[in-house]
C-alpha positions as CSV (number, residue, x, y, z in Angstrom):
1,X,73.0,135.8,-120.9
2,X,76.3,133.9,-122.0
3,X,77.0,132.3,-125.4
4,X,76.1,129.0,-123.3
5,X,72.4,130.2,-122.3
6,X,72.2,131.2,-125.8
7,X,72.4,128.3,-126.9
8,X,70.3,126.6,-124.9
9,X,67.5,128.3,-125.3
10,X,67.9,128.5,-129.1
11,X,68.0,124.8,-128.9
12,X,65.0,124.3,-126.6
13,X,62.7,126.7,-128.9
14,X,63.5,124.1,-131.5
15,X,62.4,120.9,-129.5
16,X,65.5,119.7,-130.4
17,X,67.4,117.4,-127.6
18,X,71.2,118.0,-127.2
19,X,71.9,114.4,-128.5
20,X,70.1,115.3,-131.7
21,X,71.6,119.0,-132.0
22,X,74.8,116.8,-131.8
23,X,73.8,114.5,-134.4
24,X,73.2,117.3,-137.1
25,X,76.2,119.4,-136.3
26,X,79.1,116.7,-135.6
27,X,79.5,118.2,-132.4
28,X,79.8,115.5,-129.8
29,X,77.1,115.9,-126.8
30,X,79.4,116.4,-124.0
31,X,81.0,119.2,-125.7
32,X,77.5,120.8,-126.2
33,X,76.7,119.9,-122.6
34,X,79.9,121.9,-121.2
35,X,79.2,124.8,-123.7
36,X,75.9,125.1,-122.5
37,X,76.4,124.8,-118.4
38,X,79.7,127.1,-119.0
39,X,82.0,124.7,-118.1
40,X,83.7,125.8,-121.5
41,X,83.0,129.4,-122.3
42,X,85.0,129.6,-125.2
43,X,84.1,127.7,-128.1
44,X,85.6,128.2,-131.4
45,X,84.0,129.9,-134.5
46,X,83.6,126.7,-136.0
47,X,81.8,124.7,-133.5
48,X,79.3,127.7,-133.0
49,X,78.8,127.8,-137.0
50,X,78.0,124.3,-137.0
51,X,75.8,124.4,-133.8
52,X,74.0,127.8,-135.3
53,X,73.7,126.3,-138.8
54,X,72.1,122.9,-137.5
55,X,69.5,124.8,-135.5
56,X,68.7,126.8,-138.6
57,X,68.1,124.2,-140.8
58,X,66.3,122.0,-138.4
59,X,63.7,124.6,-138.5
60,X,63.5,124.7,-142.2
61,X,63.2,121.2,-142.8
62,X,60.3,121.0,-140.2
63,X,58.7,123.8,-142.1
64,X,59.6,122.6,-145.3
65,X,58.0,119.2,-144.1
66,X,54.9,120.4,-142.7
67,X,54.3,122.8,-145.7
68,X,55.0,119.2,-148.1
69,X,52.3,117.6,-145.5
70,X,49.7,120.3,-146.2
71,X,50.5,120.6,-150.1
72,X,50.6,117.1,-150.5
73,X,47.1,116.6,-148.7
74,X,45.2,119.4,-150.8
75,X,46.6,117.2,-153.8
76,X,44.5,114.0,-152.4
77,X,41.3,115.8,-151.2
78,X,41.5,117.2,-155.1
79,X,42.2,113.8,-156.3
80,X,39.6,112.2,-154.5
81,X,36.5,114.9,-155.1
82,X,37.5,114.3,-158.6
């Protein structure tokens, strides 16, 4: 598996399109496009940090969101048994 692959499938276990993985990390689409299909097998450091750290916290804040959801309805059914 190539550094392309990679992150493709790191991206699609997060539901996340490539438009919006280039939304979070500042890295344009076509540039993820051509990293993923291997038509550049070389990206820098920097572009992998930013793609690896905006797959990591999309995660969180989707957990961090449903755990909020969850949390915050326990607070109403309290609120309304009360």
């Amino acid at each position: 598996m190539n550094i392309g692959d990679f992150i493709k499938q790191k991206r699609e276990d997060k539901n996340l399109s490539i438009r919006e993985l280039s939304r979070l990390s500042s890295v344009s689409h076509p540039y993820i496009s051509q990293i993923e299909t291997g038509k550049n097998d070389k990206p820098s450091h920097e572009i992998l940090h930013k793609l690896a750290i905006s797959i990591i916290q999309h995660v969180n804040m989707h957990q961090y969101l449903a755990l909020t959801r969850i949390q915050f309805g326990n607070i109403i059914s309290l609120n309304v048994e009360q």
